[in-house]
BAMI-445847 format. One record per atom (N, C-alpha, C, O): residue in three letters; x, y, z. Coordinates in steps of 0.2 Angstrom, whole numbers, plus 5000, padded with zeros to 4 digits. Each point is the difference from the previous one (the first is absolute). Layout:
BEGIN
ALAXYZ;...
This chain:
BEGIN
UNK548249614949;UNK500450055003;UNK499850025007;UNK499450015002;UNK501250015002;UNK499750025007;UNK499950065001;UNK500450045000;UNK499249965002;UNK499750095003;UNK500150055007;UNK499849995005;UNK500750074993;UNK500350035004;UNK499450035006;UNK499650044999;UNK500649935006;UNK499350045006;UNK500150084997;UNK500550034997;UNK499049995004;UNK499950095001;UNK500250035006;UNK500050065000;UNK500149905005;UNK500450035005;UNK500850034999;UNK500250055002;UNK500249894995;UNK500650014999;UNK500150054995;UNK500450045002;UNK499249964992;UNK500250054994;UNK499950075002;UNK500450044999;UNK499049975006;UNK499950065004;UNK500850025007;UNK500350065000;UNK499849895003;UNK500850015001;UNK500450024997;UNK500350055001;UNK499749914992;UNK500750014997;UNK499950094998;UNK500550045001;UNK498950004996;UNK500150064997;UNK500050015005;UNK500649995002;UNK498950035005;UNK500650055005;UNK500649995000;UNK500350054998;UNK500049895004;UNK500850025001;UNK500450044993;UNK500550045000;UNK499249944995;UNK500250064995;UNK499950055001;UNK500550045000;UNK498749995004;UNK500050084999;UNK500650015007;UNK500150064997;UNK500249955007;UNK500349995008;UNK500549994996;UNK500350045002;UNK500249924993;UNK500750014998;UNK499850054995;UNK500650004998;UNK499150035000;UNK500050054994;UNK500150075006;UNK500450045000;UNK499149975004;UNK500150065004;UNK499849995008;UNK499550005003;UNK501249985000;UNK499850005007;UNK499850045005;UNK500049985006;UNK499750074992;UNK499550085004;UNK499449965000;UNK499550035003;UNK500449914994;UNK499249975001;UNK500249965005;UNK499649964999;UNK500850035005;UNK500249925004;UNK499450045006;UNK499650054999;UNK500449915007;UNK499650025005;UNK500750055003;UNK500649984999;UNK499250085005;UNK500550045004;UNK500750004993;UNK500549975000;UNK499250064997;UNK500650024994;UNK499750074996;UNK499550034999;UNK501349984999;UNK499950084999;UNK499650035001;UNK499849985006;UNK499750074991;UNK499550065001;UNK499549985008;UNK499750045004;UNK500549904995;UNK499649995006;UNK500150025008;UNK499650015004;UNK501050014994;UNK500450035007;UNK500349935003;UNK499850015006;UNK500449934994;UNK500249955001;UNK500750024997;UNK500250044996;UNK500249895009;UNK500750014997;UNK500349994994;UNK499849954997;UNK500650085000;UNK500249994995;UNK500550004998;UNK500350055001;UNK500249894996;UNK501050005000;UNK500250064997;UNK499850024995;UNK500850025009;UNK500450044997;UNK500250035006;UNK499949975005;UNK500550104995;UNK500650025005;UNK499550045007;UNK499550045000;UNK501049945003;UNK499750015007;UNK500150075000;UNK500550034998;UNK498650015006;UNK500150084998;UNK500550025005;UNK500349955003;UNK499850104998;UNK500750035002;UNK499550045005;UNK499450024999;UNK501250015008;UNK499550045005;UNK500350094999;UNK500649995001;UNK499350074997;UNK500450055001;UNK499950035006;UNK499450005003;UNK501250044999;UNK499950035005;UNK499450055003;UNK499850005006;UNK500050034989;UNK499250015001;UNK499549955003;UNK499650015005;UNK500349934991;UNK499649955004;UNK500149985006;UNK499549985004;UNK501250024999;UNK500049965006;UNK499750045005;UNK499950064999;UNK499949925006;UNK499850045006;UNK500450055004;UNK500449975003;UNK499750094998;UNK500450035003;UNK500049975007;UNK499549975003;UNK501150045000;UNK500249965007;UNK500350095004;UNK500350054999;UNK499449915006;UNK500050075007;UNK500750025001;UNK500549985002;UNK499250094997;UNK500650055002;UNK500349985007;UNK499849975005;UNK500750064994;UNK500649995006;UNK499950085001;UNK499950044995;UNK500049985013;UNK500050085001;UNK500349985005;UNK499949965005;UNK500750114993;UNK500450025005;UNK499950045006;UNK499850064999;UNK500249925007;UNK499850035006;UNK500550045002;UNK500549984998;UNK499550085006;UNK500450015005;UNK500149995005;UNK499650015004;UNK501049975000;UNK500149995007;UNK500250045004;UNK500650035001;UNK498749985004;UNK500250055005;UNK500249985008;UNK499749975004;UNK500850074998;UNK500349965007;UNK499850055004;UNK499950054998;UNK500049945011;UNK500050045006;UNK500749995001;UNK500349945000;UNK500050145001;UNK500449995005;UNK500250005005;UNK500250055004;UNK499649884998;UNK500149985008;UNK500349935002;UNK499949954996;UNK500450045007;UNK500149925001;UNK500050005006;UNK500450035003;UNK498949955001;UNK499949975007;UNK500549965004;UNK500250005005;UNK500049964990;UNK500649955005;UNK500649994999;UNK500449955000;UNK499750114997;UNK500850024995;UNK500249955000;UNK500349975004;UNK499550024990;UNK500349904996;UNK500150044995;UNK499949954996;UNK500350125001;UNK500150004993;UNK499449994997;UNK500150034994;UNK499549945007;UNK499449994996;UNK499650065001;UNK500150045005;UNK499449974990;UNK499750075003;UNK499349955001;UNK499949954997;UNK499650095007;UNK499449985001;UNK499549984997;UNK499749965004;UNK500150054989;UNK499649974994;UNK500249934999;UNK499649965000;UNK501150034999;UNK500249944997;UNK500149965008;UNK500049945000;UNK500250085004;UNK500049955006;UNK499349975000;UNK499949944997;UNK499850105005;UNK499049984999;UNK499949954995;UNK499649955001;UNK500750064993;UNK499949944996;UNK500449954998;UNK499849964996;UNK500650045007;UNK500549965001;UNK499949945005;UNK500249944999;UNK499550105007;UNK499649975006;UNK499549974999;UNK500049945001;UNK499550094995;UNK499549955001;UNK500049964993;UNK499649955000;UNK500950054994;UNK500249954995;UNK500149935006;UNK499749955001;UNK500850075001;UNK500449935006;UNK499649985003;UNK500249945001;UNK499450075002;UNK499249985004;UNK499549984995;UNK499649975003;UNK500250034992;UNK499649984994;UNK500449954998;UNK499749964997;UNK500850025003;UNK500549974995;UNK500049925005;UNK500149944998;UNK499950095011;UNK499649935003;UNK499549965000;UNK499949955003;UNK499850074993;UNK499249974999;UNK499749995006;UNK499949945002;UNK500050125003;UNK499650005006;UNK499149974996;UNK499850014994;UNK499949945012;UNK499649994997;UNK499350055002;UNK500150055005;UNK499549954993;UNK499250055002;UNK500049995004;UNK500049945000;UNK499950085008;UNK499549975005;UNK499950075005;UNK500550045001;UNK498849975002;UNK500050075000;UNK499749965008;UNK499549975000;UNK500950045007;UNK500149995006;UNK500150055005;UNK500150064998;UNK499949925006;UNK500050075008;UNK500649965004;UNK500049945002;UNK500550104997;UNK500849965002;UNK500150055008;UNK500050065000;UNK500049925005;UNK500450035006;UNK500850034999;UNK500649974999;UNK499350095001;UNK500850014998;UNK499750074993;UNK500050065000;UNK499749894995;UNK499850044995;UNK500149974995;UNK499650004996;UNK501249975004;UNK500449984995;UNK499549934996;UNK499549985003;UNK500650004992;UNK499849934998;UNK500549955002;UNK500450025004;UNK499749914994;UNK500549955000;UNK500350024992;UNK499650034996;UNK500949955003;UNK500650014993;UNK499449944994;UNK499949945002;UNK499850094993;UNK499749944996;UNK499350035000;UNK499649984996;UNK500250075008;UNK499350004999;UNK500050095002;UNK500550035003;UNK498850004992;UNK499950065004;UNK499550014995;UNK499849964996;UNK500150125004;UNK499450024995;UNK500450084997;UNK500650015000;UNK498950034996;UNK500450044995;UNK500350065005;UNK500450044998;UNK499349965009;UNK500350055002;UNK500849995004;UNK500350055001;UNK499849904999;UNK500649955003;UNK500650024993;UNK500649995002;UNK499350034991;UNK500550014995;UNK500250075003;UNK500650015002;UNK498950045000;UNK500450065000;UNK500250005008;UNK500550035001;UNK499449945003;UNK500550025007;UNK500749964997;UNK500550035001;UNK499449914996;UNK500749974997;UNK500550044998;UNK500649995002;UNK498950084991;UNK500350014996;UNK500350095005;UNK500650025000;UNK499149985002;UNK500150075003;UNK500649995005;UNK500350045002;UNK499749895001;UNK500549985006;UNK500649994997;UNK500550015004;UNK499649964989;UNK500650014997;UNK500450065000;UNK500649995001;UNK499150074999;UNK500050054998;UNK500350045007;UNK500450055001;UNK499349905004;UNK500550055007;UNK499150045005;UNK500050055004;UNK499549914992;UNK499450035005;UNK499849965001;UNK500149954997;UNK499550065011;UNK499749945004;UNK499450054999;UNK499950065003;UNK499649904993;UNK499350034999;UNK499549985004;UNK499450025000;UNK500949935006;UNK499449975006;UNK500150075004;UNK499550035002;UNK500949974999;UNK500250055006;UNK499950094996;UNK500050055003;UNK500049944992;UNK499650084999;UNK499450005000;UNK499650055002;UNK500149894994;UNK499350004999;UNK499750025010;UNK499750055002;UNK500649905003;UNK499850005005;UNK500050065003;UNK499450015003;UNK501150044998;UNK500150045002;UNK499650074994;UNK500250065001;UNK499649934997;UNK499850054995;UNK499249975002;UNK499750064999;UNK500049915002;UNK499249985003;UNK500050025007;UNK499450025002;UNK501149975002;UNK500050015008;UNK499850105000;UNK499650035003;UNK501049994992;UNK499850065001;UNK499450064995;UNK499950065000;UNK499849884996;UNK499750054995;UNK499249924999;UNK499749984994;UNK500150005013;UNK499549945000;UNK499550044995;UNK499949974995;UNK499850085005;UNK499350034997;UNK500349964992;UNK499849954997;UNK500650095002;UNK500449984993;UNK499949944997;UNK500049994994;UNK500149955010;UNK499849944998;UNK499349965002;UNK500049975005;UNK499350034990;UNK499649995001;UNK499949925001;UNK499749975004;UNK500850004991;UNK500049935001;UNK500149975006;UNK499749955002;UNK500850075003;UNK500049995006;UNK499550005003;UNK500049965005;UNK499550084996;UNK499150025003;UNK500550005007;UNK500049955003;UNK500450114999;UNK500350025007;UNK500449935003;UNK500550035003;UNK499549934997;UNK500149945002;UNK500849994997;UNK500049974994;UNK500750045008;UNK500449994996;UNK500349925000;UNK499949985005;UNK500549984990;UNK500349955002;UNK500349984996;UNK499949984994;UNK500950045009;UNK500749984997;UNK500149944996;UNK500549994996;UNK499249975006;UNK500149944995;UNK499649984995;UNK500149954997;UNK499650105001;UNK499449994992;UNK500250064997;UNK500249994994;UNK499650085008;UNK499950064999;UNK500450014995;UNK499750044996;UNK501149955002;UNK500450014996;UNK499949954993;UNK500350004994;UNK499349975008;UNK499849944994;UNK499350024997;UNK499749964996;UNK500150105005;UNK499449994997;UNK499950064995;UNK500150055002;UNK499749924993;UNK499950054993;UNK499950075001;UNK500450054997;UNK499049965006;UNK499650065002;UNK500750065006;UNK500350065000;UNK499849905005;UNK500650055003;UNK500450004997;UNK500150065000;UNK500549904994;UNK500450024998;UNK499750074993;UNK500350054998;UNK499149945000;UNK500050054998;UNK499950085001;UNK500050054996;UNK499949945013;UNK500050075004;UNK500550015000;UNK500150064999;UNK500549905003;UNK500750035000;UNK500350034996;UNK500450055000;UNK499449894992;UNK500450034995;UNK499850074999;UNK500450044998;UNK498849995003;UNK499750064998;UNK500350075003;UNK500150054997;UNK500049925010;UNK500350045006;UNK500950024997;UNK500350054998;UNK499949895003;UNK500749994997;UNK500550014994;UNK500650015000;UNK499149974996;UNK500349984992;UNK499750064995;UNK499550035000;UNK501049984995;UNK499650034995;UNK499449984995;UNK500149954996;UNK499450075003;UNK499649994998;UNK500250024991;UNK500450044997;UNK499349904999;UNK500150014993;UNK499449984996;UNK499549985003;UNK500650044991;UNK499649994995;UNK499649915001;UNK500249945001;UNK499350074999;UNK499649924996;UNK499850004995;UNK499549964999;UNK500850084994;UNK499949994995;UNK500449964997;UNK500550005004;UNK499549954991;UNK500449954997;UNK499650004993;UNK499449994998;UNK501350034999;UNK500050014992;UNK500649954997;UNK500650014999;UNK499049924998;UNK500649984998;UNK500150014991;UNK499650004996;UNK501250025005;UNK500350024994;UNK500350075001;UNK500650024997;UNK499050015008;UNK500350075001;UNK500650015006;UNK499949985006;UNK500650054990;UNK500550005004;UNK500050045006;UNK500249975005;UNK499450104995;UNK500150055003;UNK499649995005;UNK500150035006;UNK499249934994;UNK499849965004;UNK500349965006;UNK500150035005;UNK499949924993;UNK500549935004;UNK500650025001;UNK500449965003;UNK500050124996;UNK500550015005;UNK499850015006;UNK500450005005;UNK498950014995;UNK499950025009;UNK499949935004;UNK500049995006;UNK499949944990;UNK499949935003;UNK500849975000;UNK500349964996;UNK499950065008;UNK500749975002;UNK500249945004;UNK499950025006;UNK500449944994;UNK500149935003;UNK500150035007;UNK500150065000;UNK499849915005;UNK500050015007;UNK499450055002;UNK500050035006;UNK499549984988;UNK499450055004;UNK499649945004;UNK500149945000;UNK499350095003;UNK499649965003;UNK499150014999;UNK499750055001;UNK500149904996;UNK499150024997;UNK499549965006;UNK500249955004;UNK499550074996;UNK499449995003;UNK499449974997;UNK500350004994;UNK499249975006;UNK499349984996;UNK499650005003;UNK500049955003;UNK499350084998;UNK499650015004;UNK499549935001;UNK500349955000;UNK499150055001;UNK499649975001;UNK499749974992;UNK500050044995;UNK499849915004;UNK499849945004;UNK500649945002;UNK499849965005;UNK500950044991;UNK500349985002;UNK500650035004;UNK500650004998;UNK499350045008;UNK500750045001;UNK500649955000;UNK500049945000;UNK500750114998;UNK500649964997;UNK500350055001;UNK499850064998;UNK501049945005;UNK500450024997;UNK500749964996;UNK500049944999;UNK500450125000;UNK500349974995;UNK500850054999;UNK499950065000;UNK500749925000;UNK500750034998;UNK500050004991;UNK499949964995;UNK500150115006;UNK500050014990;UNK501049974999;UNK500550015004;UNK499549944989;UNK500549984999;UNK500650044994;UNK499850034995;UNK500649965006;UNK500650044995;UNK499949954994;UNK500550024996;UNK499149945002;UNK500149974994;UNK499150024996;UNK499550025003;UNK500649984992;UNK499450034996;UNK500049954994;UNK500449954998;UNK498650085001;UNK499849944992;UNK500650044996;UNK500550035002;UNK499349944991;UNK500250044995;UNK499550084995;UNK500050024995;UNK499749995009;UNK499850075002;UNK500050045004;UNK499650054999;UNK500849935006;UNK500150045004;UNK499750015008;UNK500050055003;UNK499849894997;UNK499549995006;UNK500249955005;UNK500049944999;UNK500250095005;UNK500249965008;UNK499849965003;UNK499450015001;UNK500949924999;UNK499749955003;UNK500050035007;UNK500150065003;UNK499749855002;UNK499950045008;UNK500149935006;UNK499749955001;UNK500950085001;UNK500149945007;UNK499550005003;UNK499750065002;UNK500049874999;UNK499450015005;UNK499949925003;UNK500449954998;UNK499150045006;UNK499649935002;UNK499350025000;UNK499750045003;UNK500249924993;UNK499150004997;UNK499849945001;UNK499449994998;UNK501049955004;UNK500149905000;UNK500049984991;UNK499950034995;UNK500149925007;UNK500249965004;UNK500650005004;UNK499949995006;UNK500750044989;UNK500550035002;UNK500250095000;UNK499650054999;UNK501249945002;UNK500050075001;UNK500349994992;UNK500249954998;UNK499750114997;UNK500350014993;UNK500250064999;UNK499850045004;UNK500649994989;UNK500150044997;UNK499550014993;UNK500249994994;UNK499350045006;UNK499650004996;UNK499450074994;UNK499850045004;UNK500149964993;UNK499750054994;UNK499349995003;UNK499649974998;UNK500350075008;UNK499150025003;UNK499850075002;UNK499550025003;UNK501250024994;UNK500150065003;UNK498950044996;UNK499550035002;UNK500749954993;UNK499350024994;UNK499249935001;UNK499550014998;UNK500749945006;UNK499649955002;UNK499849975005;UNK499849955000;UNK500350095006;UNK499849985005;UNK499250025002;UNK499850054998;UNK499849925005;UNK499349994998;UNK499750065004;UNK499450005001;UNK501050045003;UNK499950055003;UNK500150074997;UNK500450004994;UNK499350065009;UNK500350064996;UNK500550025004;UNK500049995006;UNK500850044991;UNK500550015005;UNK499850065000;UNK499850044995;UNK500449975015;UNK499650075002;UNK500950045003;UNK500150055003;UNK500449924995;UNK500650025007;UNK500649984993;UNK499949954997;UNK500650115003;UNK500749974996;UNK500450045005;UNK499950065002;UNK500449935000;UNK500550035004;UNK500750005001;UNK500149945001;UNK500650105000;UNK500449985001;UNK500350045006;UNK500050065001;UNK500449885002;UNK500450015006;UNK500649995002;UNK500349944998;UNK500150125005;UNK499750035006;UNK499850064993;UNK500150004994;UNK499550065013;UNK499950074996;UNK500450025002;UNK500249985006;UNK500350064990;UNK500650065001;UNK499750035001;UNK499449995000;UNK501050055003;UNK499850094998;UNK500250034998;UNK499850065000;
């Protein structure tokens, strides 16, 4: 008679014990390994909550610089939408005239855009407001010149100081009573080490926080840096100042 290996007779009882209770398989039951039966179910508790929607208010100046029916906040972003929407590329140049070529400029090129929509010529104010108040613009070091001077972060922020209302640099997103004072067509500033300006935009996160036409490059964009820009913003302002 022939004789069963001891190997095989040792297989055969495992697979008895493993058809008698599968919780001994490898990764089965107690084990926390998977096990057949009905897919858990997720309850509305489990899932993750997803970001409030807060309602803003919207606030207008009543003024329309170029009586277009438009009033001046939404011209301003209106304007510089239509000029970011060209995809000017980055290029930061010393242009005779002042102007850049159509395709190319830097973040201060959004607000003369945005503001020119609107029925203002910001070269010819910026210029005329340093002719008469030179101490007031350190950036220039006495020296004025019409063809840069309206493009540079640091004068546009003298002007705005002088000219525009000054507003809040706090930013609370979620809070509604907050972000009424960040309104589409304002204008923010960013200090040092990266100076930047920027058109605050009429579209918002879903908490409530205002994106920002700007050129930072590559291109010119519409974008969420209002809380990320690597500068601290020292300037929010909107224009003109009533009285």
């Amino acid at each position: 008679m022939k004789r069963v290996p001891l190997v095989l007779i040792l297989l055969v009882l495992v697979a008895a014990v493993f058809l008698k209770d599968p919780s001994f398989a490898p990764g089965g039951g107690p084990s926390g390994a998977i096990v057949p039966g009905p897919a858990p179910t997720l309850s509305r508790d489990s899932l993750p909550a997803p970001v409030p929607t807060v309602a803003v208010e919207t606030i207008t100046l009543d003024h329309d610089q170029d009586g277009d029916g438009i009033l001046d906040l939404a011209d301003i972003v209106q304007g510089a939408r239509a000029y970011v929407e060209t995809r000017p590329q980055y290029k930061n140049a010393y242009y005779a005239g002042g102007y850049p070529p159509p395709g190319e400029g830097v973040c201060t090129d959004v607000v003369w855009q945005a503001l020119q929509a609107a029925g203002y010529d910001l070269k010819a104010m910026v210029d005329k407001d340093i002719r008469e108040n030179l101490r007031a613009y350190p950036r220039v070091a006495g020296k004025p010149d019409p063809n840069i001077d309206f493009r540079r972060v640091k004068n546009l922020h003298v002007f705005l100081k002088r000219h525009a209302t000054a507003l809040t640099l706090e930013v609370k997103p979620g809070d509604a009573e907050n972000l009424k004072a960040w309104q589409g067509g304002d204008i923010v500033v960013f200090g040092p080490p990266v100076d930047h300006i920027a058109i605050v935009s009429d579209r918002r996160r879903p908490d409530g926080v205002p994106l920002l036409l700007h050129n930072a490059g590559p291109y010119a964009e519409e974008a969420d840096r209002l809380l990320t820009w690597p500068s601290p913003l020292i300037g929010h302002h909107r224009f003109p100042k009533l009285p």
